[in-house]
C-alpha positions as CSV (number, residue, x, y, z in Angstrom):
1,X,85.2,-31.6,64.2
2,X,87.0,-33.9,66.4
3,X,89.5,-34.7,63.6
4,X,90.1,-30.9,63.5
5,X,90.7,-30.9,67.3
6,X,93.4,-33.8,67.0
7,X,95.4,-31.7,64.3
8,X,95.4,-28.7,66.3
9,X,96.7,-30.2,69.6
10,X,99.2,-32.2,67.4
11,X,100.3,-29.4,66.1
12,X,100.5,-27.4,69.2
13,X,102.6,-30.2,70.4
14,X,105.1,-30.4,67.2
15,X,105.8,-26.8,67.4
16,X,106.5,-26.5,71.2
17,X,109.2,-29.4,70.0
18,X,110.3,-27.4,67.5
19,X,111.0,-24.6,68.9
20,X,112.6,-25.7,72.2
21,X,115.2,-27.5,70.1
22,X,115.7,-26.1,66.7
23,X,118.7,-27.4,65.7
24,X,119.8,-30.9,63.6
25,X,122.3,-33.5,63.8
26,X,124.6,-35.2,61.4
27,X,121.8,-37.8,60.6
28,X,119.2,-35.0,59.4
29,X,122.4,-33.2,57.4
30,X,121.4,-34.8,54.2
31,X,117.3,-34.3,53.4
32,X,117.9,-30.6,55.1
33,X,121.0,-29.4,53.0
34,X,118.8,-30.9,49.7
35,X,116.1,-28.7,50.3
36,X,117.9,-25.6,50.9
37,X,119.8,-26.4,48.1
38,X,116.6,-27.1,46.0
39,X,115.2,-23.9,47.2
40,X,118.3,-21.5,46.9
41,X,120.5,-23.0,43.9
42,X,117.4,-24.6,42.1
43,X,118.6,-25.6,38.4
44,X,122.5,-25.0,39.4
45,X,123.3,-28.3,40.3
46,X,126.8,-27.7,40.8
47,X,126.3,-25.8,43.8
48,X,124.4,-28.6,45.4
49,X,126.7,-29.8,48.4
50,X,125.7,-33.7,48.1
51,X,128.0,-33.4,45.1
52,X,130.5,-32.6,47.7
53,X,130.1,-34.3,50.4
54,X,128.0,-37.6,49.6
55,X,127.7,-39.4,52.6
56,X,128.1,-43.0,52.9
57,X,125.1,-43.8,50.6
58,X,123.3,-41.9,48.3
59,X,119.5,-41.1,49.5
60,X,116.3,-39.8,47.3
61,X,115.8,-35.9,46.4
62,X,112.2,-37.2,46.0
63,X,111.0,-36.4,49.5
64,X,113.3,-32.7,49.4
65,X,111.7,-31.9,46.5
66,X,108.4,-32.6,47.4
67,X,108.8,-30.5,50.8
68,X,110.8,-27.6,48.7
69,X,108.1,-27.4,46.8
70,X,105.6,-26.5,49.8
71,X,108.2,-24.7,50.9
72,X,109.2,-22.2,48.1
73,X,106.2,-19.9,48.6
74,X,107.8,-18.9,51.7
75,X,111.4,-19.0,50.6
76,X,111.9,-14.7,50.2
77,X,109.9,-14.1,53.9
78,X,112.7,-16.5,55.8
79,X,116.0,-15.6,54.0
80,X,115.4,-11.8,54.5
81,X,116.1,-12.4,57.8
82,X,118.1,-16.0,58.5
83,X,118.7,-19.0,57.1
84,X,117.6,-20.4,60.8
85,X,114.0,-19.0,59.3
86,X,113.4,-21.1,56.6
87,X,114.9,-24.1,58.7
88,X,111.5,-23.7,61.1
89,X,109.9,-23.2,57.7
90,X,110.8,-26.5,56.1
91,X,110.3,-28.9,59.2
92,X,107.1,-27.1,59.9
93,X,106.1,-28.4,56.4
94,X,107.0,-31.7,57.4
95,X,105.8,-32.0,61.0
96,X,102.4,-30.9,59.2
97,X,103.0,-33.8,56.6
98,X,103.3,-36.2,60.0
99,X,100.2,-34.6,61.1
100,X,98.1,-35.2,58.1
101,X,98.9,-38.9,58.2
102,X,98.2,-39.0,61.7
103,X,94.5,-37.9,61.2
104,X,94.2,-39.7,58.5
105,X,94.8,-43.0,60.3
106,X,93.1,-41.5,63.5
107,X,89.8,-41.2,61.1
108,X,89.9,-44.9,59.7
109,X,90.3,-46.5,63.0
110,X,86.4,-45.8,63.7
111,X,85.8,-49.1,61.9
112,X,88.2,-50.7,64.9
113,X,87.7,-48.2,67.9
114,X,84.8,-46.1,69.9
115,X,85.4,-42.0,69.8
116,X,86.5,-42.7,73.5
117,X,89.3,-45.3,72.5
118,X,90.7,-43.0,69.5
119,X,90.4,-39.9,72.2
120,X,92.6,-41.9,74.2
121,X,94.5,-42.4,71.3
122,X,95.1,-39.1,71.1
123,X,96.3,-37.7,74.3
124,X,98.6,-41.2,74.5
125,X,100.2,-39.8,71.4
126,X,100.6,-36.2,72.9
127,X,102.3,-37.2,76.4
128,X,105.0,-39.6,74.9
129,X,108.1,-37.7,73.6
130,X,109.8,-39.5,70.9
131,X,107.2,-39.8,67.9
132,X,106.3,-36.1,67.9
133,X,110.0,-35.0,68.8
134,X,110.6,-36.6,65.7
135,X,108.0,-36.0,63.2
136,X,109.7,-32.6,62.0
137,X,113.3,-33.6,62.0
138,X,114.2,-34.4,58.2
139,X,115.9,-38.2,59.0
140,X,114.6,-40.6,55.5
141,X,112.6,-42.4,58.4
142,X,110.0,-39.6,58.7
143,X,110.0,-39.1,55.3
144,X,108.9,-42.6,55.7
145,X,106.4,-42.3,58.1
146,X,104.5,-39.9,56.2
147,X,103.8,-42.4,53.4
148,X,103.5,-45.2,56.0
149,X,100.3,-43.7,58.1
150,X,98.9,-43.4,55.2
151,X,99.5,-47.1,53.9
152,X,97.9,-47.8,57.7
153,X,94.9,-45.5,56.9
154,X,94.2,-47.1,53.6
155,X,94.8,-50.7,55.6
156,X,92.7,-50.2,58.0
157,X,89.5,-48.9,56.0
158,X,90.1,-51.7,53.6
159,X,91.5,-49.8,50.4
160,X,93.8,-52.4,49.6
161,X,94.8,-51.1,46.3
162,X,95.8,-47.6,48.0
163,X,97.4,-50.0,50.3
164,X,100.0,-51.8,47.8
165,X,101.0,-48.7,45.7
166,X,101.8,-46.3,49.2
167,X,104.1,-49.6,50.5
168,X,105.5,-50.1,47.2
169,X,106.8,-45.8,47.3
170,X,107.3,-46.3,50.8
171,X,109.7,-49.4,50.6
172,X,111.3,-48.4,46.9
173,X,112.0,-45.1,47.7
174,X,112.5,-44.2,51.3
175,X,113.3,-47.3,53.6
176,X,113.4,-50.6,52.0
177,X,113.4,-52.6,55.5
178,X,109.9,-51.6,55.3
179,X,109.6,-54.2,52.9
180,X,109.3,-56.2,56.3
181,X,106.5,-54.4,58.1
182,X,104.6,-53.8,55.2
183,X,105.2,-57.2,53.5
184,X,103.7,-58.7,56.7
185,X,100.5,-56.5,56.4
186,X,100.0,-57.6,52.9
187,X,100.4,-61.4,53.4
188,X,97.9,-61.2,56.4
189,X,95.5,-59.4,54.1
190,X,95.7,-61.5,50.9
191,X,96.5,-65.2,53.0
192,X,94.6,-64.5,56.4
193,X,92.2,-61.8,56.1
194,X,91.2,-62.9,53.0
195,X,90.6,-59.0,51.6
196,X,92.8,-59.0,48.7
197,X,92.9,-61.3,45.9
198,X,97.0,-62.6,45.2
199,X,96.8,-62.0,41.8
200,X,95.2,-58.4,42.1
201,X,98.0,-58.0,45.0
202,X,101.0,-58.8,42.8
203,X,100.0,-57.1,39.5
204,X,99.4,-53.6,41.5
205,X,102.4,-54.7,43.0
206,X,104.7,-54.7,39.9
207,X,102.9,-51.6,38.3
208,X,103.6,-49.6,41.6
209,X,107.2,-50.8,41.9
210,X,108.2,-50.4,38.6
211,X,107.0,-47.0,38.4
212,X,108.7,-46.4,42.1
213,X,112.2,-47.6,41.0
214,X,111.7,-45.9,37.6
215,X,111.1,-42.0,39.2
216,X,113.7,-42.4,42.0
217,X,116.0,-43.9,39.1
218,X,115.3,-40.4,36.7
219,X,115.3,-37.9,39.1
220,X,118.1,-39.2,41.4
221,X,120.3,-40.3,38.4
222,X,120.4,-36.3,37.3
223,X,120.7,-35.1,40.6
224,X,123.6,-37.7,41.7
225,X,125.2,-37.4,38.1
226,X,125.5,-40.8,37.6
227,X,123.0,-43.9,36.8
228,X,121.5,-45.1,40.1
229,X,118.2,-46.2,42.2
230,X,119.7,-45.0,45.8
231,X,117.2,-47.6,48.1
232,X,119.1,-50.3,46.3
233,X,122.4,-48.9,47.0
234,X,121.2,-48.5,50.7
235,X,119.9,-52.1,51.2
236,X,123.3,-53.6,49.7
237,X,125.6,-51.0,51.8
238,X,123.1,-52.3,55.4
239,X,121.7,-55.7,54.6
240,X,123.9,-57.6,52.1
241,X,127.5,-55.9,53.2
242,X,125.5,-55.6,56.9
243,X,128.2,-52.7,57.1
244,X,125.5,-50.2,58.9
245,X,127.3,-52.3,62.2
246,X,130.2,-50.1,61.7
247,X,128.3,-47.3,63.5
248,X,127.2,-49.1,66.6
249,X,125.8,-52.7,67.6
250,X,123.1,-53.5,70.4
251,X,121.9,-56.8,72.0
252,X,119.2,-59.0,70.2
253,X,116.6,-57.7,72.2
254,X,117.3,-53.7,73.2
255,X,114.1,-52.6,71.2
256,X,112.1,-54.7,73.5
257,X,113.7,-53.6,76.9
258,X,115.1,-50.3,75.6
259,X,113.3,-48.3,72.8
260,X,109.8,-49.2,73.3
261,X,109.7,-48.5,77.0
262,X,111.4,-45.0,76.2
263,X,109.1,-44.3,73.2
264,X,105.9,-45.4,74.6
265,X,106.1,-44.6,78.2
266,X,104.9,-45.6,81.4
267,X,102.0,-46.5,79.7
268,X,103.3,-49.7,77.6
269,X,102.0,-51.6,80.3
270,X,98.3,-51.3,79.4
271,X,99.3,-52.6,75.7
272,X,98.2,-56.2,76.7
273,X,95.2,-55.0,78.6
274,X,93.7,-53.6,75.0
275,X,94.8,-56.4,73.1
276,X,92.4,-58.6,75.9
277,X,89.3,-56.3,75.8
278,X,89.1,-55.8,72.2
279,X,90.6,-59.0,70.2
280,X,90.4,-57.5,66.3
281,X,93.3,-55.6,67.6
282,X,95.0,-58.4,67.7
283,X,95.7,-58.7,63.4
284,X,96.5,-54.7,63.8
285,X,99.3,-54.9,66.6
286,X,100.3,-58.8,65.3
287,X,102.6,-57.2,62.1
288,X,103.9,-54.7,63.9
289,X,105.5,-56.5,66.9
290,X,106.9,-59.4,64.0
291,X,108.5,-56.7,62.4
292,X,110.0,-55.3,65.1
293,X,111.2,-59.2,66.5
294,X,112.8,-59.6,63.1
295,X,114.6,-56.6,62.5
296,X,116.2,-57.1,65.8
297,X,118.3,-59.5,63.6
298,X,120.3,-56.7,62.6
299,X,122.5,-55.6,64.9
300,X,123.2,-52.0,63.8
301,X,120.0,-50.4,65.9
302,X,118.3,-47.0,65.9
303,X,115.1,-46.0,67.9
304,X,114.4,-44.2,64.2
305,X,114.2,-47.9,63.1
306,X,110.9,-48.8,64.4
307,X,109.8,-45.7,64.7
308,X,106.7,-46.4,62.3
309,X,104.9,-48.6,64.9
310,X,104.3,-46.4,67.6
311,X,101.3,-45.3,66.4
312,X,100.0,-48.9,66.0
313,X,101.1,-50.2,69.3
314,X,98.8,-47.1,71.1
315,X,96.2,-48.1,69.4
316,X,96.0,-51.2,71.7
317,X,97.7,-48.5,74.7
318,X,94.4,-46.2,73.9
319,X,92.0,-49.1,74.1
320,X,93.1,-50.0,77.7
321,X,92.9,-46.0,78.8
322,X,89.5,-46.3,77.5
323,X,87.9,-49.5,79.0
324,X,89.8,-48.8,82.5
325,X,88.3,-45.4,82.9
326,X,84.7,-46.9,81.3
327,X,84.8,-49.2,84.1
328,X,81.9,-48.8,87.0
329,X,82.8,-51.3,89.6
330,X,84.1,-50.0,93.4
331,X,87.4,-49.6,92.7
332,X,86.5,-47.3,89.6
333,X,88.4,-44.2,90.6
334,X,91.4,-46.0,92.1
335,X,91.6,-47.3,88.1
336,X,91.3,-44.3,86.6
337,X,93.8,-42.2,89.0
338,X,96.0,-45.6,87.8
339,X,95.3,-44.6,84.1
340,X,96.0,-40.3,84.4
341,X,99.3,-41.7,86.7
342,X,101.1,-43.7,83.5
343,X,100.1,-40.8,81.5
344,X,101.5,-38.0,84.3
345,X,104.6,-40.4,84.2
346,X,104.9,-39.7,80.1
347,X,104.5,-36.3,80.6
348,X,107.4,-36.0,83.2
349,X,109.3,-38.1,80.5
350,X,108.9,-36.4,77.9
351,X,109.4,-32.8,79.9
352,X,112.9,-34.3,80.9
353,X,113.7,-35.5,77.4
354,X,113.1,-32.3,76.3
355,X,115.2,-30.2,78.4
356,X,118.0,-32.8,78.1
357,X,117.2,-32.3,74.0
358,X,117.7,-28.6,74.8
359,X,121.2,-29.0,75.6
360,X,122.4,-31.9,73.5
361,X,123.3,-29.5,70.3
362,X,126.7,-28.1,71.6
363,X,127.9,-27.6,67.4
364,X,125.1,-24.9,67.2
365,X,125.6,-23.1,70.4
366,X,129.2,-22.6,69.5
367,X,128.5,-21.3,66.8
368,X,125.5,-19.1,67.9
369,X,128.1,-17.7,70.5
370,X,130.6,-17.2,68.1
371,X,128.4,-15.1,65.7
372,X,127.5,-13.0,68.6
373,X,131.2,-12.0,69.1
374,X,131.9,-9.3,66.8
375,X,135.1,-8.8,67.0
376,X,136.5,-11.0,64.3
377,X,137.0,-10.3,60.7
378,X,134.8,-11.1,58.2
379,X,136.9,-12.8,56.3
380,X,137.9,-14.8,59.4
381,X,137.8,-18.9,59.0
382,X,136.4,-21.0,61.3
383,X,137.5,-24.7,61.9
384,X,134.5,-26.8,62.8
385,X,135.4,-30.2,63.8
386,X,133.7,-33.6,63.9
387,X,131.8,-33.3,67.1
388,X,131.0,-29.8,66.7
389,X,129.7,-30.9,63.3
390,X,128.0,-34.1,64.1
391,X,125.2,-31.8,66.6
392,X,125.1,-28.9,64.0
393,X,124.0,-28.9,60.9
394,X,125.6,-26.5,59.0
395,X,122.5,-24.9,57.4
396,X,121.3,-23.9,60.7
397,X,123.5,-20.3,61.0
């Protein structure tokens, strides 16, 4: 039951997201326009709008389909009434995706945690903003994430074959600067841990890739019209070319004194507290924080970029909650008032970030205003510029 309690409070917590700010950016545009266009054109390729509008670099219609699929049941219910409709529908689907492989990975940390340390887990998860303000918004990152709890899950129970094959889909088809994170994880388990074999590691390894790169490489090819695996195309256009700078740099260090403050709160600060009381954290939170030191390399930076370690890091987070509130000495309450403080302080976050969320979509209320005026024609054409369209997606109205 307790795993059943955690997906209903995440939930809770997804939708209140949702709906508070409904709208996408520019960054979302592409996954979102694929799988209305999966679910309304279907076979009619030529209506797809990738085709006219391609972006910078091509990305997968694996993860559309997949959700298109989930979604198709529902398609006749939302467009009877607005396309905004089967928006909620679709990142619904996906925010439950998130969900899924955040109790799956809340379920295999028994072997790690006490039920009061993956509790704390829990409500640590629920008062920070940025990991469930994002776990519905249709960026390739969260398509990402949904294979990468899982890969922890697996990692974490010890199911090391389950391990390789979900980081081999999650690198080769999603986000190939996974390759770092989940690289790490693997050479800890088959050099440090000792609990898989090199040779087992690397033949799983080539099955899984080759059969990764071989279904992006069909299905994208027909869907792009032209032969191509798109992950490759995006680690040349960001790594080798390194031309992702073009859209903004930051210094070496901002995730350290920037993103993970934001994304993990007031309560970063107990982080080395659980890494003290309960040392076989220690291998968990190790490959996380080297990813994160060496993909500060690159300067092109997102919060999005890291985004798959949050859960990780309050794991060690959760672990101080729980020993600080465990403790009996004197002082005990004085702690504890310490520990529910941090967490008020995330909630007050994240109820600002949301608000300020709220308001940061100036495209769509335009255009929400404007179809509320009545008094144009029809036929009337509307120019939508580059700001207006970089916080509105299109598909929204």
């Amino acid at each position: 039951m307790h795993w059943l309690f955690a997906f209903i409070i995440l939930l809770i917590i997804c939708l209140i997201h949702l709906f508070i700010c409904p709208y996408t950016k520019v960054e979302e545009s592409f996954n979102l326009q694929a799988i209305h266009d999966l679910l309304i054109h279907r076979l009619n390729i030529s209506n797809y709008d990738h085709l006219e509008f391609p972006g910078v670099v091509p990305r997968t219609f694996l993860g559309p389909i997949f959700v298109a699929i989930l979604a198709w049941p529902f398609t006749n219910i939302s467009l009877n009434h607005h396309l905004l409709y089967l928006q909620y529908i679709v990142r619904i689907i996906l925010g439950l995706l998130v969900i899924s492989g955040l109790i799956h990975l809340y379920k295999s940390l028994k072997g790690y945690c006490d039920l009061s340390t993956r509790r704390w887990w829990l409500f640590v998860i629920v008062t920070q903003f940025h990991f469930l303000f994002y776990s519905t918004r249709t960026l390739p990152n969260i398509f990402a994430v949904v294979i990468v709890l899982h890969s922890f899950a697996f990692w974490l129970s010890g199911q090391g074959k389950l391990l390789v094959w979900t980081s081999a889909f999650a690198i080769l088809i999603f986000r190939s600067e996974l390759v770092i994170l989940l690289g790490l994880i693997l050479l800890q388990e088959v050099f440090i841990k000792k609990h898989l074999t090199f040779t087992k590691t690397i033949i799983h390894g080539l099955i899984a890739s080759c059969l990764a790169i071989g279904l992006s490489t069909l299905v994208d090819s027909w869907f792009w019209q032209r032969w191509l695996w798109p992950e490759g195309e995006v680690l040349y256009f960001n790594t080798i070319l390194n031309k992702s700078s073009h859209w903004g740099t930051f210094p070496l260090l901002w995730y350290f004194y920037s993103v993970l403050p934001r994304a993990l709160g007031a309560s970063l600060i107990l982080l080395p507290l659980g890494l003290i009381v309960n040392k076989h954290l220690r291998w968990i939170i190790l490959p996380n924080v080297l990813f994160i030191i060496i993909y500060s390399i690159l300067p092109h930076k997102e919060l999005r970029f890291i985004i798959y370690t949050f859960p990780i890091l309050n794991i060690s987070i959760a672990q101080g909650c729980s020993y600080l509130f465990q403790t009996r000495r004197r002082w005990s309450i004085v702690v504890k008032l310490f520990v529910l403080g941090l967490l008020s302080i995330n909630m007050i976050q994240t109820g600002i970030s949301l608000i300020a969320s709220h308001y940061n979509y100036p495209g769509a209320n335009a255009l929400l205003q404007l179809q509320a005026y009545k008094k144009y024609e029809s036929t009337a054409t509307v120019h939508i510029d580059v700001y207006s369209a970089e916080t509105n997606n299109r598909m929204n109205l």
